[in-house]
N, C-alpha and C positions, 0 to 999 in steps of 0.2 A: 867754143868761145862765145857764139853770141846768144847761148841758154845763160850763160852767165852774166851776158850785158844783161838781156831783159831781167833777170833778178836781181842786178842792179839800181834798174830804172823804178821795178815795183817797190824796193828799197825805199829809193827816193820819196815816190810816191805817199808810201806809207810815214815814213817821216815827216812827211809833209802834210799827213791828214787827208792825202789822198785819196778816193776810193776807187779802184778799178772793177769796172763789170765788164764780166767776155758776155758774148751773146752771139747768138749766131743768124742773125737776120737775113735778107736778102743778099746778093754777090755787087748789088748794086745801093746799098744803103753804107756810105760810108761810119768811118768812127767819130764821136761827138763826145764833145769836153764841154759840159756842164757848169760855168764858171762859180755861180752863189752856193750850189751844191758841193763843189770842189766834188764832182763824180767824172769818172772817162768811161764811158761805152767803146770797146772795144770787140767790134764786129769780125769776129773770127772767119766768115763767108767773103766777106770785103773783098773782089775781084782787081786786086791790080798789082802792081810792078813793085811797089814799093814794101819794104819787110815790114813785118810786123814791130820791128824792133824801132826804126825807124818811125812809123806811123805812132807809137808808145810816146814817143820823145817830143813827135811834134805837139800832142793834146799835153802831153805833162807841160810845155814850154805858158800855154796858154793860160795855166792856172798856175804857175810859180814865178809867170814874171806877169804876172797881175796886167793883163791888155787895159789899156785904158778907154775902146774904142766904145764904152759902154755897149757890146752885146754880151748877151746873157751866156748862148752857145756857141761853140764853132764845131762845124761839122770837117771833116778833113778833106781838105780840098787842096790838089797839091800845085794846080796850074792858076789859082786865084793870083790875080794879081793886087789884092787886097795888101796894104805895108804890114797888118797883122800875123799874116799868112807867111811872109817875106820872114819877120823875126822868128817867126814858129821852126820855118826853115832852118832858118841859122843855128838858133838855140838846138834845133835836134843835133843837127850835124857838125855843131863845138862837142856838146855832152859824148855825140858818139867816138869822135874823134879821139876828146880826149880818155876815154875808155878803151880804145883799140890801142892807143899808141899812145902812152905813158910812157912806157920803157923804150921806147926806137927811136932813134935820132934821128933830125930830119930826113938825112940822105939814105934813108930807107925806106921812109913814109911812101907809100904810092896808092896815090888820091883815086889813081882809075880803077883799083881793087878795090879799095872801099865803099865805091859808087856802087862796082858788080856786085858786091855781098847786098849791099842797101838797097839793091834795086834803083836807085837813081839813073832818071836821063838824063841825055846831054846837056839839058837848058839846068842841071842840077849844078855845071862840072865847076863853076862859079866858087859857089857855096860850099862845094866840096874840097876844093883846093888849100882855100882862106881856113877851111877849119880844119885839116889835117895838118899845113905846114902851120900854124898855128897852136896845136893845141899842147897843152903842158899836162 
């Protein structure tokens, strides 16, 4: 199931005139979304919690919902308390939402599974809740 999210998201992407590059830099060089280029680096060595599917959704949020904060790049930062970072959040975890659970009605949606597959911490379970019992 979530080989098929990410080929979704590159979907998107691509429709969108997006360009994804994997790279495999450092475990400590996060992924970086390129806003004027409309490019995402997507650092396959990237050492943390969070899935790749999830980390995809967040740089595709930054260049499809056009950030107004005037910066150029965002690198993926998942504890930034930047408001940028905050909707990048969100927008991953509506998109993924409504990708897992389309078909399930709510009183089957369960938000703490989908955290565990996404790698999401606790300070996530917020974000996680709102777009699972939410998403259509």
């Amino acid at each position: 199931m979530i080989q098929n999210i990410i080929s979704t998201l590159n979907d998107i992407a691509r429709e969108s005139d997006i360009t994804i590059i994997q790279v495999h830099a450092s475990a400590s060089d996060p992924d970086v979304a390129i806003v004027e280029d409309k490019v995402i680096f997507m650092n396959n060595a990237f050492h943390t919690s969070f899935s790749y599917a999830f980390r995809l959704a967040h740089e595709l949020a930054h260049l499809l919902n056009v950030d107004t904060s005037g910066q150029g790049a965002y690198a993926f930062s998942p504890y930034s308390r930047k408001i940028e970072e905050r909707r990048a959040h969100e927008y991953a975890a509506m998109t993924l939402a409504g990708l897992f659970f389309s078909d399930t009605p709510i009183e089957y949606r369960n938000y703490f599974d989908f955290m565990d597959i996404l790698g999401l911490p606790a300070s996530f379970e917020d974000i996680a809740r709102d777009a699972v019992m939410n998403a259509i």
